[in-house]
C-alpha positions as CSV (number, residue, x, y, z in Angstrom):
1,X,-17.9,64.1,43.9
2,X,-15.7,67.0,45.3
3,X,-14.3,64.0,47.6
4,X,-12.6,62.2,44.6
5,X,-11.3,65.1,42.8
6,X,-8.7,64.8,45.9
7,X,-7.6,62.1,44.7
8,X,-6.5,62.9,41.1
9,X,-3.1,64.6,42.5
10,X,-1.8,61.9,44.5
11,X,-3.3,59.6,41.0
12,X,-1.1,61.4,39.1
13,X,1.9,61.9,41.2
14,X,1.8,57.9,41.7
15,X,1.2,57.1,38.0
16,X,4.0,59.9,37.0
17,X,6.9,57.9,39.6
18,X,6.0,54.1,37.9
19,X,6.9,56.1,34.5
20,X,9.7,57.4,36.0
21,X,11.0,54.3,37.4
22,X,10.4,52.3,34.5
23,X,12.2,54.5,32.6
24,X,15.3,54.8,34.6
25,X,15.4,51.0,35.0
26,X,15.1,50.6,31.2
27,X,18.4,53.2,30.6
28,X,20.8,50.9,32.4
29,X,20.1,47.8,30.4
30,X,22.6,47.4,27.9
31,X,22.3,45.3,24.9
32,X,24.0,42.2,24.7
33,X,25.3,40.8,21.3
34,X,23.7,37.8,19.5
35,X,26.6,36.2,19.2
36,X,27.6,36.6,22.8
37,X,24.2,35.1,23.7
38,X,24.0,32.6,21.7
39,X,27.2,31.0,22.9
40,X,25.8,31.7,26.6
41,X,22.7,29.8,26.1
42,X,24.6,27.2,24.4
43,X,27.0,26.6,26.9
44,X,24.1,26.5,29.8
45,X,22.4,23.8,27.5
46,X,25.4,22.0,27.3
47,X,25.7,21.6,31.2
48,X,24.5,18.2,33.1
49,X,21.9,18.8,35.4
50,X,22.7,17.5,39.0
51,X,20.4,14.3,39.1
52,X,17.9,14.7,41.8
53,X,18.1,11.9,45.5
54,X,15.2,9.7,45.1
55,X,12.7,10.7,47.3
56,X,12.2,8.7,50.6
57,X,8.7,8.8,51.4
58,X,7.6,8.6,54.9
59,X,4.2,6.4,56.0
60,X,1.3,8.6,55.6
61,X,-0.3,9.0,59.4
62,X,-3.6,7.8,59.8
63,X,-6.1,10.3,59.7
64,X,-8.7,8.2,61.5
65,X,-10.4,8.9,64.8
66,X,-8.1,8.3,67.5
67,X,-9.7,6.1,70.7
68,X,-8.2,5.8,73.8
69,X,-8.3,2.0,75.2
70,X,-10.9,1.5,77.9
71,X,-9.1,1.5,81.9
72,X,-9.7,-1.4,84.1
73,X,-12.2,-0.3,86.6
74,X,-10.6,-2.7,89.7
């Protein structure tokens, strides 16, 4: 038992930094106006999309037993 109470300060230390980073990450998002964002989405659902090549498929190999051809014993 003595064992795992070393581990509660590097637990806590560990726990304490994904806080911190989470929070720092979450102050430099700004908030973006409706407006603004509803004419982005409606511009990017206004765009084509590139039609895709056809795909060329290739002949499966065989996945058979492969057997060598006898040799002429002359």
């Amino acid at each position: 038992m003595d064992i795992l109470l070393w581990l509660v300060p590097p637990l806590v230390v560990t726990f304490g930094a994904m806080l911190w980073v989470t929070w720092l990450g979450r102050a430099r998002r700004g908030e973006v106006d409706r407006d603004v964002a509803v004419r982005r989405l409606g511009h990017a659902l206004e765009k084509d999309l590139p039609r895709a090549d056809p795909v060329v498929r290739l002949r499966e190999r065989s996945t058979g037993i492969a057997v060598r051809p006898t040799r002429d014993a002359s």
